[in-house]
Structures are given as C-alpha cells and as structure tokens.
N, C-alpha and C positions, 0 to 999 in steps of 0.2 A: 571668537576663536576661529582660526582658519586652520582646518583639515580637509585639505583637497586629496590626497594620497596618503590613507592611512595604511600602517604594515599589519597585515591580516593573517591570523593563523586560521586554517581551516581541518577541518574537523567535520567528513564526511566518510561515505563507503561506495553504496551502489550508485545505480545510472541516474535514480533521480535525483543525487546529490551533484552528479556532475556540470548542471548548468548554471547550477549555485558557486560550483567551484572558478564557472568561465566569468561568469559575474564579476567574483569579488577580482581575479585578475585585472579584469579592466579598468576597476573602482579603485586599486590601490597597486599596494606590492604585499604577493603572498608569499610570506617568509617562512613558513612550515605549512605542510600538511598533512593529517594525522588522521588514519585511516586502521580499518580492521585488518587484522592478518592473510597471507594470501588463504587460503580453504579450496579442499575439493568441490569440485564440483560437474552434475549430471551424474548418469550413470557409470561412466567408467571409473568417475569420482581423481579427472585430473586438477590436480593443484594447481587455481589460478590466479593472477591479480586483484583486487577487485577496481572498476571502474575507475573509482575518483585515482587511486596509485595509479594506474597508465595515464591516465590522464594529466597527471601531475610530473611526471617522470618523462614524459613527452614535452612538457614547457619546460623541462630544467629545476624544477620545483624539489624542493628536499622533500623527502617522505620518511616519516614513524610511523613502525606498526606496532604497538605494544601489546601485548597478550595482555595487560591488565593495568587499571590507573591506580585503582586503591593502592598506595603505599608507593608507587613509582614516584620518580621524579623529575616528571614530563610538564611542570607547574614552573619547575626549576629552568628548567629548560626553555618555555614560552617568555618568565620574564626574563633571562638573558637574551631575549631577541628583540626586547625590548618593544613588544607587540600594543597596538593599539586595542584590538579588538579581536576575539575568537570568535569566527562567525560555523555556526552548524549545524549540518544537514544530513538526516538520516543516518548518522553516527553507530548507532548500535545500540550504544551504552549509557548507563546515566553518567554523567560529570561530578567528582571530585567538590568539593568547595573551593579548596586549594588551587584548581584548577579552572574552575568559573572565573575566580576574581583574581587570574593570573597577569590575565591584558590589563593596559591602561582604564580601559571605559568597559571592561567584564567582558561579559559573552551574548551572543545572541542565537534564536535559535531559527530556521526557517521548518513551520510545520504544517501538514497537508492537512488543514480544518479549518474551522471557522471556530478557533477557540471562545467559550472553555467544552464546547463538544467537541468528543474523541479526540481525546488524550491518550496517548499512547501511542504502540508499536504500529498499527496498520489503521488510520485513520481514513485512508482514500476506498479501502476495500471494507470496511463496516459502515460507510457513509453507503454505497452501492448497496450492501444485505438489507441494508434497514429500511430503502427505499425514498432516502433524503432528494431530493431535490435540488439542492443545491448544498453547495461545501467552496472551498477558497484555501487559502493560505496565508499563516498567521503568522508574520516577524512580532518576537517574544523574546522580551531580557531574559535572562535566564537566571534562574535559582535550581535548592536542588529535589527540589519535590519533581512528579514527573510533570510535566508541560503547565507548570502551576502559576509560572512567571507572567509579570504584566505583559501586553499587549502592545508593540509599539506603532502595527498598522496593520491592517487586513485587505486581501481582493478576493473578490466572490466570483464563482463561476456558477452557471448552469450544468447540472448533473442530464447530459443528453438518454432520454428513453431509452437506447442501445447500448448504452455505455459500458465498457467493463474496465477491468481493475487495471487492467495495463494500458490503458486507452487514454485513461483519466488520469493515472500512474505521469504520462508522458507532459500530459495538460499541465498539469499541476507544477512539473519541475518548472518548464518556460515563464510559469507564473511566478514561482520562487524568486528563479532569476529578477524577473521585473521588479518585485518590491525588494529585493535588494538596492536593485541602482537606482530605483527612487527613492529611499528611504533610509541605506545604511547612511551616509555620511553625513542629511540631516538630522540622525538621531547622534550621530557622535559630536555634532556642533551643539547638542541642545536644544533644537528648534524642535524637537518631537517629546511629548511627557509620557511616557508608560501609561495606560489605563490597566487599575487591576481586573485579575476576572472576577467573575460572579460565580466562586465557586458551587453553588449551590444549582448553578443549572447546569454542571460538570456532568459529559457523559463520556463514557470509556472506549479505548480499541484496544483489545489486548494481541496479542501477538496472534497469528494463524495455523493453529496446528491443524495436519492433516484431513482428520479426523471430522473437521465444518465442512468440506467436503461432500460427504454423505447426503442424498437428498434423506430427508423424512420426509416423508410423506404424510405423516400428519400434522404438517404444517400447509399451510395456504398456498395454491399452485403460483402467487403472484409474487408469496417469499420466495419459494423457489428457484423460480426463474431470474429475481435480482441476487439471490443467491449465485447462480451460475454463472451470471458476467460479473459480478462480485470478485469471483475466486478464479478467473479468465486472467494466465495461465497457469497460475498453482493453488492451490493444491489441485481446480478441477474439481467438475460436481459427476459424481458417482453414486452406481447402485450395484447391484446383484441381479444378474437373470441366472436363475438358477444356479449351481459352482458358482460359476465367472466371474468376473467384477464387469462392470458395464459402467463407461465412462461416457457422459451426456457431453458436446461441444458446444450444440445450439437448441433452444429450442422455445416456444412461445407458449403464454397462454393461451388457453380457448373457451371463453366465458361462454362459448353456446351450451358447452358440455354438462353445466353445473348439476343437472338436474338427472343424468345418466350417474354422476359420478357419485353424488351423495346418495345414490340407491347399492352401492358396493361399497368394499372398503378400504384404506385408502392401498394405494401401493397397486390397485389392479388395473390390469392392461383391459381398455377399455373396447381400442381397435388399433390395429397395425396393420399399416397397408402403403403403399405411394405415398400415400397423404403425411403421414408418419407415422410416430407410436404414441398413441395417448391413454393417459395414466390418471388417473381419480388422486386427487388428495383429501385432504380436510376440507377444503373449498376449491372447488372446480378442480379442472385438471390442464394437466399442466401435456403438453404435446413434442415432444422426442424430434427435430429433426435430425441432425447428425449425429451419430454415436460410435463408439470402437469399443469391442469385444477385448478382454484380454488377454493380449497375444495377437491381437489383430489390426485390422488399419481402419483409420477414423475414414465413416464410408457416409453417405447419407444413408436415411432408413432405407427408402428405396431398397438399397443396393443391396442395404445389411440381408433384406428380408430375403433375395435370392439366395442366400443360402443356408435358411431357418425358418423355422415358422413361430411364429407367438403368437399364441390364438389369445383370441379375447377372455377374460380369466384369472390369465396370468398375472401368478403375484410375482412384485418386486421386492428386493432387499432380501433377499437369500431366505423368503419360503416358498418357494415353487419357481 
C-alpha cells in the first residue's frame, strides 16, 4: 500500500500537543483540528485560545471546539472528510467509540510514558513525584478504556536529577513530535504490529489538583523535593509559617541533617539563616532556598529572612 500524505485529523489542546500538531502537518494534510473550548485563564481569568487553536488558525487549519463529544456529531463530521487517521495529543477527553473508528485506520494517541505506567491525565509530573528515572513517549492505537490501547512504538528519555514538570513537559512534546514522523506512516502502511500492554504492571497519573501541592512533611525530605520540580509551575509546593501560606520555588535535600531532624518533629524549622531554611521531615530534611510569602515576592531565604525572623522550633503547616 502506498500512503505517503495521509489526511489527518488532530485532536489536541495545550503547548505540548502543539509539536505533535507541527508534526503531523509536514507528515500529511491536516484537514480538521479539534481542540478544547477557549477558557479563562490566570488570575484576571481572561478568555483565551488554547495553544493547538492558534496554532492551527495561524496555518489556515479549520478548528472544532465542541463543549462535549458524547452524543455530538463530530464522528459524522471526521468521516465526511474522509480522514485517514485521528492522531491525539493531550486532548482533554476520553474519545467516543464512534469517534475513535471514525478515520480510515482509527486513531492514535501520543502519550508522555512509557506505557502501561501512568496512564492518565499527568503522566510527565507523577513520573517526577515518584522519583522515576527515566519515562518516554508512547505512540498507542487507541481504544476506549484510558491509555489501555496497544503500543505502536516507544522512546525513552533520561529523567535529569533537576528536572521539573515543565522542563520535561517541553522534552517530551519534541519527542512526541519525532515518533510521530518516524512512525505515523509506517504504521498506516502496515509495517508496525500493536504490542498489547501488560496490564498488570499498569500504574496510574490522575489528574493534579491543587491540594498535592502541600509539602507533608511526614513524608521523606527526598519525596519532597521531587515533589516540588514535580509540580514546577503549578500547582507549586507550599506550606504555612504561621497565618500565611508560604510557597517553596527551590530547594535541596541535606542528608547531613538526618540525625538533627529525627530528634524533632516533622515540619520543624531546624535553622534559618543565609544558608537557607531547613525543615526535619520523616527522613532527613529537606532545606528551603527561595520562597514567597503570601502577598509577597519570591525572594531567596537570605533576603526573606531580612525582614523575619524564624527561629529554630518553628512549626510549619499552620501550627506555629
């Protein structure tokens, strides 16, 4: 079979769907693209595009935004365009049935794992919590279970020691891209066979509400810390000095500490000074360089401490 220029519907949102979306332009002709509604957004909460839409609307590209697929007739609509392939990335939503095997040869999906770990909505930022080491991106037939579909090819990355969630976030689109164009058109030719997964060594990301956020501190100062480039730049790792909310930007372990910190409990300020502010967990503690006060501007401790004092004692997470 020869399919050199397949016509591709795409089936994206944010920035890391957008190099997916540059991708499949140069791999074929993308004859829809079908993207989330525009939404507020920041604090003013002004109404904006989302990525893949400008981005699409900038090539001349038709755009759908449907508020919802269940019962629509956006299936209807894909096979009158007489579509090869739905290719999709960071979508939002699950897919329709109807709507998976609307294309010619289905749908596929690109997703930030090394399927069948982390499945789900935030795969690149729970691969960071968990303290994985390495993670990749999974081209996946698609069905309609969540990220359940066979495997049509995989590439691995190294999870770098400093990494954070938008760091990796960016890594991972570029990669998307690549196993696209080496991969979408020999799987539409045949020349690629699904591998199913192994569901049984299936691990989950579910979506990121605010609320992970929170250091606990009686958790290991090592979760912590990949905790916090984890969730670099939202939700953001926070605590409590007293009132306030106190939001952490950077900060390292300090495995000398272990032995200070398991003699208090966790959550206490151990010393703050230039050096920074360091905090006892469950295991060792964990050491505060930059931080913002709420209502305030993200300062190094240093700087913070010129205008406070926190003596050593102090509890975090709003008891003292």
């Amino acid at each position: 079979m020869s399919l050199t220029r397949p016509r591709i519907v795409f089936m994206g949102t944010p920035s890391f769907a957008v190099a997916s979306l540059a991708a499949c332009h140069e791999l074929g002709e993308v004859v829809l693209v079908v993207s989330q509604p525009d939404r507020p957004v920041g604090r003013k909460g002004v109404v904006e595009a989302p990525p893949v839409k400008r981005w699409a609307l900038e090539h001349g590209i038709q755009v759908l935004q449907p508020e919802r697929l269940k019962g629509g007739d956006l299936h209807e609509v894909v096979r009158a365009l007489d579509a090869d392939v739905s290719v999709v990335a960071a979508y939002g939503r699950i897919l329709p049935r109807e709507l998976l095997d609307a294309p010619r040869f289905g749908s596929v999906n690109v997703h930030a794992s090394l399927l069948p770990k982390y499945r789900g909505a935030a795969p690149v930022q729970w691969a960071i919590a968990r303290g994985e080491r390495e993670t990749g991106v999974s081209l996946m037939r698609m069905e309609e279970g969540l990220d359940t579909g066979p495997v049509i090819a995989q590439s691995r990355l190294e999870i770098a020691p400093d990494e954070t969630g938008e760091g990796l976030l960016g890594k991972l689109a570029v990669e998307g891209a690549r196993i696209l164009q080496r991969e979408l058109v020999p799987f539409l030719r045949g020349e690629r066979v699904p591998v199913p997964q192994d569901n049984d060594a299936a691990t989950h990301a579910p979506i990121i509400r605010k609320e992970d956020g929170r250091l606990d501190f009686t958790r290991p100062a090592a979760e912590l810390e990949a905790r916090l480039r984890a969730f670099t730049p939202w939700p953001g790792a926070f605590t409590e000095l007293g009132p306030k909310r106190l939001k952490v930007h950077r900060a390292i372990v300090d495995a000398s500490l272990s032995g200070k910190a398991d003699k208090v409990d966790a959550g206490t300020v151990l010393w703050a000074d230039e050096r920074g502010m360091a905090v006892a967990t469950s295991q060792g503690a964990i050491v505060f360089l930059e931080v913002q006060i709420e209502g305030g501007k993200r300062l190094s401790v240093a700087d913070f401490l010129k205008g406070r004092d926190v003596p050593a004692g102090t509890r975090l997470g709003g008891e003292g």
